[in-house]
Backbone bond lengths (Angstrom), bond angles and torsions (degrees), N, CA, C in turn:
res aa  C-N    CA-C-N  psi(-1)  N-CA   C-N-CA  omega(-1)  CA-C   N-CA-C  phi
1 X - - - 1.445 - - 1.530 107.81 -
2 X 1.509 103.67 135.27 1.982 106.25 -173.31 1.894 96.24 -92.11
3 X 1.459 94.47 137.92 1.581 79.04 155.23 1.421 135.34 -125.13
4 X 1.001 128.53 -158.72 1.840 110.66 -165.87 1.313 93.38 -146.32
5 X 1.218 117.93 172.23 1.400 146.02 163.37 1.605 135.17 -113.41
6 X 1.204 123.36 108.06 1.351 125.50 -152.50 1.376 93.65 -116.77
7 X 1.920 125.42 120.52 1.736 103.62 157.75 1.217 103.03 -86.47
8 X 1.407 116.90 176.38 1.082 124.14 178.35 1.469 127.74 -153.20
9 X 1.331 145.89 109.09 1.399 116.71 -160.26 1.113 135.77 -37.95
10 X 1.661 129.80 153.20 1.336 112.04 172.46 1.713 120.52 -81.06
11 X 1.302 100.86 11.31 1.778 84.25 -159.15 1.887 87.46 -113.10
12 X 1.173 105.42 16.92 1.427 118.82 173.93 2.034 118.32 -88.51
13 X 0.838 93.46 90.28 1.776 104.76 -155.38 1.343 120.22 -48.85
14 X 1.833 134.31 28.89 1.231 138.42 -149.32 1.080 100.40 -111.27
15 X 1.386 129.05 159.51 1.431 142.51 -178.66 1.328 97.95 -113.34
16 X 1.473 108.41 164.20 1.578 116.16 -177.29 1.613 104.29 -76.84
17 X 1.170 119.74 -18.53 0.989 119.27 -161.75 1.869 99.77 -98.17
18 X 1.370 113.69 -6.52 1.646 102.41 -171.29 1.364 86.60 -97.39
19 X 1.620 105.05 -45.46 1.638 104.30 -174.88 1.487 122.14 -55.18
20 X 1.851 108.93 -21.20 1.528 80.41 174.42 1.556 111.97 -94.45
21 X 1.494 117.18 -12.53 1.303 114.35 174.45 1.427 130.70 -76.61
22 X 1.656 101.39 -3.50 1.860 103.96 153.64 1.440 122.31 -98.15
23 X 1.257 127.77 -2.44 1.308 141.03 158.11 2.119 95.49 -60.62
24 X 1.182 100.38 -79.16 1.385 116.01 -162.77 1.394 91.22 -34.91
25 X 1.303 117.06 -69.87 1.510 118.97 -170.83 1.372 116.72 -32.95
26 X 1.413 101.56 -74.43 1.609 107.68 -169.85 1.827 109.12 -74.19
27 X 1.395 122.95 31.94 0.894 134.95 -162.74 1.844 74.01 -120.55
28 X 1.394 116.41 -76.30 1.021 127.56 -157.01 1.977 107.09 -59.58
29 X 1.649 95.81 -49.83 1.476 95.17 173.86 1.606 116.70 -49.17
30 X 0.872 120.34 -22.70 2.088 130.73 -159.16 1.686 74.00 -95.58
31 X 1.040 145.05 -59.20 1.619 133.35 179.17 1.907 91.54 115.62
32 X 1.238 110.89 -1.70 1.399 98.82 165.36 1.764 123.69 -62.58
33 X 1.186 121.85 -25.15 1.234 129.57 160.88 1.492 123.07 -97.30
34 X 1.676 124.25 149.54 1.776 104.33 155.32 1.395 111.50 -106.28
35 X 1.177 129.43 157.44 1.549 151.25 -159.30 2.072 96.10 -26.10
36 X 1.108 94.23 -56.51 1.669 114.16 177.78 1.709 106.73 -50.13
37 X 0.840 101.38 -60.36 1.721 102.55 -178.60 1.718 105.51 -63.55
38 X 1.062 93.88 -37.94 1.666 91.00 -161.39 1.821 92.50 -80.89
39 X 1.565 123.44 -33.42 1.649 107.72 179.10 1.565 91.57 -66.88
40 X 1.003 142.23 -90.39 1.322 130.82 170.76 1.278 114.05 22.88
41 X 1.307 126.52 -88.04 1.461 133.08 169.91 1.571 124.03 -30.49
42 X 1.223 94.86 -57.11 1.992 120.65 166.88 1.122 105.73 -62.41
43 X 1.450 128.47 -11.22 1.956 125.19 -173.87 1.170 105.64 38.31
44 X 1.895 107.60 45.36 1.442 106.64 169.85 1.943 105.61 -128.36
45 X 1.590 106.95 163.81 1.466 82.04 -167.84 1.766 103.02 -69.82
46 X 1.503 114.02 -157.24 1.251 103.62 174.52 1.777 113.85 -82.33
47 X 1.377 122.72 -35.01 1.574 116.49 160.90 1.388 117.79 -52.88
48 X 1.268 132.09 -65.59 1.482 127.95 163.07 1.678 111.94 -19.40
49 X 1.192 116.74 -65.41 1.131 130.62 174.42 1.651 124.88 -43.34
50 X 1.401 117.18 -55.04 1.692 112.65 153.22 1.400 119.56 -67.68
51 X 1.211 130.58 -30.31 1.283 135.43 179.41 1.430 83.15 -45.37
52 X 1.452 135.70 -78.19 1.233 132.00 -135.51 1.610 123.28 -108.87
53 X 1.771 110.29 27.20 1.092 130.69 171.78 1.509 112.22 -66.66
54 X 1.299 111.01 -55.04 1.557 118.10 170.68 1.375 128.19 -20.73
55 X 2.195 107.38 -46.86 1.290 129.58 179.35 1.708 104.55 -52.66
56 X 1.323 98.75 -45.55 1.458 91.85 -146.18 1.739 98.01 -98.84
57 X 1.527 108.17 26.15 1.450 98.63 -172.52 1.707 131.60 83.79
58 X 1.355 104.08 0.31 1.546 92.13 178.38 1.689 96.63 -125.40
59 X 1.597 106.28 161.56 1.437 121.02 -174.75 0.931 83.78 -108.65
60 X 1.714 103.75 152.59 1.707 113.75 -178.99 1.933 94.28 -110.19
61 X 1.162 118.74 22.05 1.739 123.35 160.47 1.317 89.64 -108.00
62 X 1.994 99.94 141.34 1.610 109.24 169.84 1.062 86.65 -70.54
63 X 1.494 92.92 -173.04 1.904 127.16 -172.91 1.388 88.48 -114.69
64 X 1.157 132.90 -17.81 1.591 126.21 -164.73 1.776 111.31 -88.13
65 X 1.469 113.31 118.55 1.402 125.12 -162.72 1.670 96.63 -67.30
66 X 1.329 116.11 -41.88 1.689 105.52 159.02 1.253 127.96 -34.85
67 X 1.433 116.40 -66.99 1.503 124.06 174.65 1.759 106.56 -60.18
68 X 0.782 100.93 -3.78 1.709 102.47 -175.84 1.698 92.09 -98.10
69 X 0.928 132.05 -85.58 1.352 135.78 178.82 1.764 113.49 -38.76
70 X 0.935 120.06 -21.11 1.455 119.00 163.26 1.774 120.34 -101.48
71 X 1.226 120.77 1.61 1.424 142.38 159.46 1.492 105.91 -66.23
72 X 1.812 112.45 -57.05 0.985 143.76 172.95 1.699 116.96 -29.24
73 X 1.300 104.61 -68.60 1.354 152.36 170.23 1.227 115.66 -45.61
74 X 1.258 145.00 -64.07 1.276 170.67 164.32 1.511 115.86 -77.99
75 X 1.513 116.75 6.29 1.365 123.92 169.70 1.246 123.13 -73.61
């Protein structure tokens, strides 16, 4: 895993720990990550990690009626 360097203002009120768990998220929502990669990122396990998708605004069900119908399918 590469890592990066982000500045960021100080008067910007985020913790390292929210900032990396809205990266992870919208990492994971964009489908560039899966749940695993993205707790990883969050240095959370992967349950921890959906538990706390809700916070930051993302659903861990696609929106896509495909992926819905093959959820369906494979149930």
């Amino acid at each position: 895993m590469r890592t990066i360097q982000i500045n960021i203002p100080d008067n910007i009120e985020l913790n390292d720990y929210d900032f990396s768990m809205m990266i992870a998220a919208k990492l994971y929502e964009d489908k560039k990550l899966s749940s695993g990669q993205a707790a990883e990122v969050a240095g959370l396990s992967k349950r921890a990690f959906i538990e706390l998708l809700g916070r930051y605004g993302v659903s861990v069900f696609s929106d896509s009626v495909s992926d819905l119908h093959s959820d369906i399918a494979n149930a």
